[in-house]
C-alpha positions in Angstrom: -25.5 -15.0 5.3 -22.4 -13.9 7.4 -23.9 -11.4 10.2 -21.5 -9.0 12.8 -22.3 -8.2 16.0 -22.0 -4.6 17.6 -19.3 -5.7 19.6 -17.7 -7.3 16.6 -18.1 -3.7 14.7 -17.0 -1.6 17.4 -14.6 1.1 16.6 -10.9 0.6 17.9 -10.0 3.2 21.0 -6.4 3.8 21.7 -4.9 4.4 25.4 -3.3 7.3 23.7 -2.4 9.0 20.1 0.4 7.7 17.9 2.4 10.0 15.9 4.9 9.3 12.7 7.9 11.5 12.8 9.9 9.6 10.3 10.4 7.3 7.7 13.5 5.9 5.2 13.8 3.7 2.2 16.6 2.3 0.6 16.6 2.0 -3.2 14.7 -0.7 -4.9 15.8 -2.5 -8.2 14.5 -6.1 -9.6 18.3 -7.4 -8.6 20.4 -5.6 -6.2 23.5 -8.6 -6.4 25.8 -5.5 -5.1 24.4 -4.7 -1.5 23.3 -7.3 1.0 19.9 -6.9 2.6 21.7 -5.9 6.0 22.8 -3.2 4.0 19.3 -2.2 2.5 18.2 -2.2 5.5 20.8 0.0 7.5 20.2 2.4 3.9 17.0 2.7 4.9 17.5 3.3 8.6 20.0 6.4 7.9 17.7 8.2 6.1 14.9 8.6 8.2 17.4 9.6 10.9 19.0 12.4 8.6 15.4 13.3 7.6 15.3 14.4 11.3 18.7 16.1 11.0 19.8 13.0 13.5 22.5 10.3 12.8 21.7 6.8 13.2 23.1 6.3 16.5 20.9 9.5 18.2 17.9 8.0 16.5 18.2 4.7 18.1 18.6 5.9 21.2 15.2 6.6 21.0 13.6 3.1 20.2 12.5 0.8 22.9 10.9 -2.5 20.6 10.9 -2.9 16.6 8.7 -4.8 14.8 10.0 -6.6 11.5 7.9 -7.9 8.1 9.3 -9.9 5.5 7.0 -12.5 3.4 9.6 -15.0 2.8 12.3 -16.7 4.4 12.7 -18.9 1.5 14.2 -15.7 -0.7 16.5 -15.2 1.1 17.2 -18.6 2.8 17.4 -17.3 6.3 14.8 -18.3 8.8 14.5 -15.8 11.7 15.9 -13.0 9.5 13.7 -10.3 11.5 17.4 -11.5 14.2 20.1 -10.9 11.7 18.3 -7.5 11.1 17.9 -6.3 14.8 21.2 -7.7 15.4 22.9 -5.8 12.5 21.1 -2.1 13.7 22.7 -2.9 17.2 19.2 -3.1 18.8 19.9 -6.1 20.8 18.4 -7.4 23.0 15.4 -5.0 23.1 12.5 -7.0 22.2 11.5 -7.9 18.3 9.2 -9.7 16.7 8.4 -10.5 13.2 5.2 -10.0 11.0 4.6 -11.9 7.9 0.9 -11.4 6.4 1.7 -11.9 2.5 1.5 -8.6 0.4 -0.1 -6.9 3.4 3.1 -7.7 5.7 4.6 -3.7 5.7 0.9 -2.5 6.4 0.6 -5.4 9.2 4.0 -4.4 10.5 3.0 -0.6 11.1 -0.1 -2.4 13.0 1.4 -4.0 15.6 3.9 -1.0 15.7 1.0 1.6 16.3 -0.2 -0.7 18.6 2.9 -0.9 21.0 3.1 2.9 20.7 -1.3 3.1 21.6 -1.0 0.8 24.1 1.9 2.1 26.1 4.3 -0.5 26.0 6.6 1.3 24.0 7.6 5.3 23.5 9.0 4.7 20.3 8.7 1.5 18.0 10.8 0.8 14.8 8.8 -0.4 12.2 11.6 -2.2 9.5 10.3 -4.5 6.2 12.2 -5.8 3.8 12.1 -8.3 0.9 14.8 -10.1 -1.7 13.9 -11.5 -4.1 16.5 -11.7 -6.5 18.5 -15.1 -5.0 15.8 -17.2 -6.6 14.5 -17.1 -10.1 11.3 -15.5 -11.2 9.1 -19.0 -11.4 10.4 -19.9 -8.0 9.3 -16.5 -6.7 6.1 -16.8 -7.9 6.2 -20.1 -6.9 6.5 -19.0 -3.2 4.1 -16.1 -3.4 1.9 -18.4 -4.6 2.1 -20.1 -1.8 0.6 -17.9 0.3 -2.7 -18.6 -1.9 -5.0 -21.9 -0.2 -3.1 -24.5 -1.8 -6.0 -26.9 -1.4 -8.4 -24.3 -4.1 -6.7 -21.5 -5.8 -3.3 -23.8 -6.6 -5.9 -25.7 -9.3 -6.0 -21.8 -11.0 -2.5 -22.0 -12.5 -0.2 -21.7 -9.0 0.8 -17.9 -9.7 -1.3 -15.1 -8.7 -1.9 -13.3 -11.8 -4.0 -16.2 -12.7 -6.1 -15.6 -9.4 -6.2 -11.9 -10.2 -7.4 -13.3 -13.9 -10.3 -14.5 -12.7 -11.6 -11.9 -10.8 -10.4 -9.6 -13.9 -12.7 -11.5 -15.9 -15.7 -11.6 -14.0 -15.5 -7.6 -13.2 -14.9 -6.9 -16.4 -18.2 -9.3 -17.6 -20.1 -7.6 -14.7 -19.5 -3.9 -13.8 -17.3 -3.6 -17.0 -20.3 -5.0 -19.0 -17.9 -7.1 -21.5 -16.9 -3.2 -23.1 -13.4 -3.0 -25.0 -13.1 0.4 -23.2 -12.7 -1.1 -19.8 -9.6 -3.0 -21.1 -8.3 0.6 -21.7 -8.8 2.3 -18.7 -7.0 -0.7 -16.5 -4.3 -0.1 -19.2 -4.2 3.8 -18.3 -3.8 3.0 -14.9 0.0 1.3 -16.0 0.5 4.1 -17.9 -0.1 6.2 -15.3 1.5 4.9 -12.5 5.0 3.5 -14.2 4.8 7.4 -15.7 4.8 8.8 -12.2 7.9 6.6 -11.4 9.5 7.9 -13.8 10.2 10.9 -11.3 10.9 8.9 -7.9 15.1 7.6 -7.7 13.8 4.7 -5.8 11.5 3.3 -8.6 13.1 0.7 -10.9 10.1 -0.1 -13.2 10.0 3.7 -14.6 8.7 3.4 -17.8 6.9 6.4 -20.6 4.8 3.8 -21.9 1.0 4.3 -23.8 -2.1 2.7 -23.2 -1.4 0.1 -26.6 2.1 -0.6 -24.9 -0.2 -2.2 -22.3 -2.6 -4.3 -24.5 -0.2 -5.4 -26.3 2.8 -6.8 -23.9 2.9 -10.0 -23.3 0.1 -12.1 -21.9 0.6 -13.2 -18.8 -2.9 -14.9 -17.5 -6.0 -13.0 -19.8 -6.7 -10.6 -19.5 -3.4 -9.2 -17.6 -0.7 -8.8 -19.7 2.9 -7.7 -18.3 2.5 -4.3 -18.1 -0.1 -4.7 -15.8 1.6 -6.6 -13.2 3.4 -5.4 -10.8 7.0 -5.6 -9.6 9.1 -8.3 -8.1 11.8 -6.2 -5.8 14.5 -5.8 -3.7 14.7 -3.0 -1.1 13.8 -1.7 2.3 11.6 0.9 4.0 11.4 2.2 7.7 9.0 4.0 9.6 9.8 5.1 13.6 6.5 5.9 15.4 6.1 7.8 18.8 3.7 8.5 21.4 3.2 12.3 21.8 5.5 13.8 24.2 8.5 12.1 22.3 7.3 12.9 19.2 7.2 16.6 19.6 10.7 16.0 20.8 12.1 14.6 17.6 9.9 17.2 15.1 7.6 19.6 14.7 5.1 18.2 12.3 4.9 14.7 13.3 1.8 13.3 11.9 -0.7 11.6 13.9 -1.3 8.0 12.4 -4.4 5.5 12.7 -3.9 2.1 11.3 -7.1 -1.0 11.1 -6.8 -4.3 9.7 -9.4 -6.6 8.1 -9.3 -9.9 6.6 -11.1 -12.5 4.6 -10.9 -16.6 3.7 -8.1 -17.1 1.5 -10.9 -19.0 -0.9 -12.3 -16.2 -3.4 -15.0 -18.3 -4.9 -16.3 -19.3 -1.0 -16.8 -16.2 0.0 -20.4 -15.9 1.9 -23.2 -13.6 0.8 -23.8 -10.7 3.3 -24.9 -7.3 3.4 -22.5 -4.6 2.0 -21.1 -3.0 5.5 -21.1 0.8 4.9 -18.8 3.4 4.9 -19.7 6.9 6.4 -19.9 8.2 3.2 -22.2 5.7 1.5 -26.7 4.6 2.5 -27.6 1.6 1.6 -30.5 2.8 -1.0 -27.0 3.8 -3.6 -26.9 -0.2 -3.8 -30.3 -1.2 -3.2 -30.5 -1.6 -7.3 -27.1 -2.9 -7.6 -28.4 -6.0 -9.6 -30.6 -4.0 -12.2 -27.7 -2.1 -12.9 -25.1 -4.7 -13.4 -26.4 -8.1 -13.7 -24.8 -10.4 -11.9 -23.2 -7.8 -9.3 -25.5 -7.9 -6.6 -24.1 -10.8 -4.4 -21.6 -9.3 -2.4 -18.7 -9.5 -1.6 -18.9 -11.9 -4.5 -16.0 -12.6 -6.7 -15.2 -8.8 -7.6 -14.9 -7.2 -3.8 -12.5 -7.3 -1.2 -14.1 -7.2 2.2 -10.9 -7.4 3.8 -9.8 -4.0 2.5 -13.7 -2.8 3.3 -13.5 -3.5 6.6 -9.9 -2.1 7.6 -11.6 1.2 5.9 -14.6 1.1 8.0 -12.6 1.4 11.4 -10.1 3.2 10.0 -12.3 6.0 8.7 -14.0 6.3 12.3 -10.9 6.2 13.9 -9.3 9.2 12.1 -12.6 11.0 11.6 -13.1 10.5 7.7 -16.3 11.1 6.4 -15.8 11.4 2.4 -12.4 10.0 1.5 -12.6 12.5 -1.8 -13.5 15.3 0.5 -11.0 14.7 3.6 -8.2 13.4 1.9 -5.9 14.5 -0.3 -3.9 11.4 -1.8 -3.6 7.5 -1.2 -1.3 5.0 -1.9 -3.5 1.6 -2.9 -2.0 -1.5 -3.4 -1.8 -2.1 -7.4 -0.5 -5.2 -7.5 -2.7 -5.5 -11.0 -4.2 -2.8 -12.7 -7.5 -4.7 -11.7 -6.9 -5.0 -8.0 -6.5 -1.2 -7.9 -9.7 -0.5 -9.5 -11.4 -2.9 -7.0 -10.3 -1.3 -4.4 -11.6 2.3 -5.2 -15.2 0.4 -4.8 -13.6 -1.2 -1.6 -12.5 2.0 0.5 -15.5 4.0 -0.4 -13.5 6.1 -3.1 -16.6 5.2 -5.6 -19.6 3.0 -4.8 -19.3 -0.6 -6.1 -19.6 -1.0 -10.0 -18.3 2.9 -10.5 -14.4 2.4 -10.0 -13.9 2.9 -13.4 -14.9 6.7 -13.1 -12.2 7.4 -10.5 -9.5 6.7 -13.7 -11.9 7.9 -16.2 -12.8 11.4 -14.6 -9.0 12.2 -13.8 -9.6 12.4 -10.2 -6.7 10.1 -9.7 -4.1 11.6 -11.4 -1.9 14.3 -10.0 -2.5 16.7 -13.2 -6.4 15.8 -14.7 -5.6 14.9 -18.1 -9.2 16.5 -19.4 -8.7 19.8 -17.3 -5.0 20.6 -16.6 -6.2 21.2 -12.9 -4.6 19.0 -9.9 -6.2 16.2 -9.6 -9.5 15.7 -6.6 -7.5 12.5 -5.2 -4.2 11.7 -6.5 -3.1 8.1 -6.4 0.2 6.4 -6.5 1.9 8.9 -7.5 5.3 6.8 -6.0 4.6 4.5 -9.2 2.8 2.2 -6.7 3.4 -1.2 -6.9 3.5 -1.3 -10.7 6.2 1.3 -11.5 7.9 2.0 -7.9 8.6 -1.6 -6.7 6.8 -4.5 -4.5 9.4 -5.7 -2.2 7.2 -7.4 0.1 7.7 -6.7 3.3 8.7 -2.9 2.8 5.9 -2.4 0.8 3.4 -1.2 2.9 5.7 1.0 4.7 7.0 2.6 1.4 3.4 4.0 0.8 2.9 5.5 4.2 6.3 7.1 3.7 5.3 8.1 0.0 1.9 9.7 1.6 3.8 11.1 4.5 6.4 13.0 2.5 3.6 14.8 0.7 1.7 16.3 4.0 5.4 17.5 5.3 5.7 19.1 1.9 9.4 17.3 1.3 8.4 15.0 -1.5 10.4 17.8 -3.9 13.2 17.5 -1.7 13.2 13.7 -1.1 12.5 13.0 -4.9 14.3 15.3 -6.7 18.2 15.3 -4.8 20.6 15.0 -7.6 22.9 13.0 -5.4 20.1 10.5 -4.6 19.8 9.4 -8.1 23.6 9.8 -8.8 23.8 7.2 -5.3 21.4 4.7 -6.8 23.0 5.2 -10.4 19.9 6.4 -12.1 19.3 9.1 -14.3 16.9 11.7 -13.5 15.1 12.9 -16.1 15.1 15.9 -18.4 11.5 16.3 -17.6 11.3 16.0 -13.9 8.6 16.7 -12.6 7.8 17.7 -9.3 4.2 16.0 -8.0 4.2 17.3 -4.3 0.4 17.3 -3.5 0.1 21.0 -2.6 -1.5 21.8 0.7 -1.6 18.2 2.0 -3.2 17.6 5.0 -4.2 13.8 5.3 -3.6 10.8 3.1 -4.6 6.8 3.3 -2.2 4.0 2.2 -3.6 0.6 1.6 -1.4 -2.7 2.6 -3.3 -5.9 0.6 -2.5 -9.3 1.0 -3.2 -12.6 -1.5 -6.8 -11.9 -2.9 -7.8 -9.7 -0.4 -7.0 -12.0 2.5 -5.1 -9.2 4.6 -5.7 -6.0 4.6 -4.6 -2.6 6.3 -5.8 0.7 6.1 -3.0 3.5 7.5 -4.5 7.3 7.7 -1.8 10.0 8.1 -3.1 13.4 9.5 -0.9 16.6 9.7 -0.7 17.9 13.7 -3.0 21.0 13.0 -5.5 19.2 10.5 -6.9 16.1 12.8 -10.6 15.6 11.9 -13.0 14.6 14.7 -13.3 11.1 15.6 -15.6 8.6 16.2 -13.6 6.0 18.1 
């Protein structure tokens, strides 16, 4: 049985706060042949400056070192591409370095940015991801994804990761599902949900008004995902600058104060050690102590159903910000849905609902910006970008586009940043008749979760609005 030490479970303490001020993304699209990823990426860039009424050349004034993820240099056959980029935003030759941690590479990139910025190497840090993945074709794209799986045990599964999400699909569903058809449902309402909600954001290119059958019945892809529950393979870029305090006051008056943890786990699913279920502040240990009686075969943890990785980045994360309840202090998260199955893992992960309950989070209407049984907002809204299902999945921007998502709600711009005419005129979409404005009203904190492979990476960003910091632990 895997055992920590205190030292190993100590709670991270910064030399000083760090503070988001702002944050850009370009569009996204499943092909973009038309602009080249210098150009996403400068996209991105000039709209966190105007965001802060600032052009592109005041804004980098400010930056001392940038930080760069992208999963992939085979996309876009360019080795050191984190180089071209710097180069191309005229940041030469302050210092750069790249970050490349699968799925969770944006999240991991606003890690090591945070930690420039906490540490007091740097003032202000430039935290840039990007991915393209339309030079290759789709097999050779999962192909490379893939890739980032243990080649040696999970290649055996099928060599693309929906198969590896398959798996753990199955045995959830068998387990804390208990083999019931309406468990197939509610991971289809969670597609419908979230490619609804991107229905309203320009960036999103996998908007779709789609029903619950829709999703059942698209194509199979590895049982029991079908297409509609996968998420997307995208172009694009996203950008977040970070600041210590002085400087960020400078640049705005509502910077938000950020904390960001990271946990991992062995790339091998069906290896993964028995051990005792590290608790979140919210959770005893006597709500699991009967774990097994309730669902058979769901009392080894983290088992084949659990992603300790995401568990642990919430544990320091929560302490370091001050969270107690994630449904009482926060308002909305982004969570990485690569798979409508992954997402519902991860509520049980990050403390959201105890293990074997995530299904209530989707069936109670807590998630959703509007409860579908009340017509009151929703206790936690999630994804409301379109996540990683209906917004996009460009790697390495990823898990910067959902702190910027979560961001734009506490600031109380996600109206103004979602709903500009001319945005969706510039990315040649058309907004729709029924628009609908799903600003989270009265933000005050939100989480983003960055997930790599099967839970192999994770991190675990908390935005807190200036005047709403909660009291830490750290």
């Amino acid at each position: 049985m895997i055992k920590f030490s205190e030292r190993q479970l100590k709670i991270p303490r910064m030399c000083r706060p760090v503070y988001l001020v702002t944050g850009g993304m370009s569009k996204f699209g499943r092909a973009l042949p038309e602009k080249r990823t210098e150009e996403l990426v400068i996209d991105a860039f000039t709209e966190a400056a105007r965001f802060l009424n600032l052009s592109p050349s005041e804004l980098k004034s400010y930056i001392h070192s940038a930080y760069y993820g992208h999963f992939a240099d085979h996309f876009g056959d360019q080795l050191l591409g984190e180089a071209v980029i710097h180069d191309r935003l005229g940041l030469d030759p302050l210092g750069n370095v790249g970050i490349k941690t699968g799925g969770a590479t944006g999240g991991s990139t606003l890690w090591e940015a945070f930690k420039a910025v906490a540490s007091g190497y740097s003032d202000t840090v430039l935290a840039m991801g990007w991915e393209r993945m339309d030079e290759v074709p789709t097999d050779e794209g999962n192909h490379y994804i893939a890739c980032a799986a243990d080649k040696d045990w999970e290649t055996p599964l099928g060599h693309i990761y929906t198969g590896y999400y398959a798996v753990m699909a199955q045995k959830y569903w068998q387990v804390f599902g208990k083999s019931e058809d309406s468990f197939r449902r509610t991971m289809a309402a969670i597609a419908v949900k979230n490619r609804g909600y991107a229905r309203f954001n320009p960036h999103a290119h996998g908007a779709m008004k789609i029903t619950i059958e829709d999703v059942i019945n698209s194509p199979v892809v590895a049982h029991p995902l079908n297409a509609l529950d996968c998420c997307l393979m995208s172009v694009g870029a996203a950008c977040a600058i970070l600041c210590d305090e002085e400087t960020a006051f400078k640049l705005t008056d509502t910077p938000l104060r950020i904390d960001v943890a990271a946990g991992s786990h062995t790339l091998r699913p069906a290896d993964r050690r028995d051990m005792e279920i590290p608790l979140l502040p919210n959770e005893s240990s006597d709500q699991y102590k009967d774990l097994g009686e309730r669902f058979p075969g769901g009392d080894r943890y983290p088992g084949f159903t659990g992603f300790l990785a995401a568990r642990m980045a919430a544990y320091y994360a929560y302490r370091m910000a001050g969270v107690v309840d994630p449904t009482e202090d926060l308002d909305l998260v982004e969570l990485h849905d690569a798979f409508t199955i992954s997402d519902i893992q991860t509520y049980e992960d990050i403390g959201i609902r105890p293990y074997g309950e995530g299904r209530d989070y989707v069936e109670s209407g807590d998630c959703y910006h509007t409860n579908p049984h009340t017509g009151e907002p929703g206790k936690l809204p999630a994804n409301l970008s379109g996540g990683l299902i209906g917004n996009m999945h460009a790697v390495g921007a990823t898990g910067i586009m959902q702190v910027i998502e979560v961001a734009q709600h506490i600031w109380n711009r996600w109206a103004e940043m979602h709903g500009d005419e001319k945005k969706w005129q510039a990315f040649g979409r058309e907004k729709p008749a029924d628009w609908k404005n799903l600003q989270v009203v009265g933000a005050k904190r939100g989480l983003a979760i960055s997930h790599a492979g099967v839970g192999s990476h994770v991190t675990a960003t908390i935005l807190s609005h200036p005047d709403h910091q909660l009291e830490r632990r750290a």
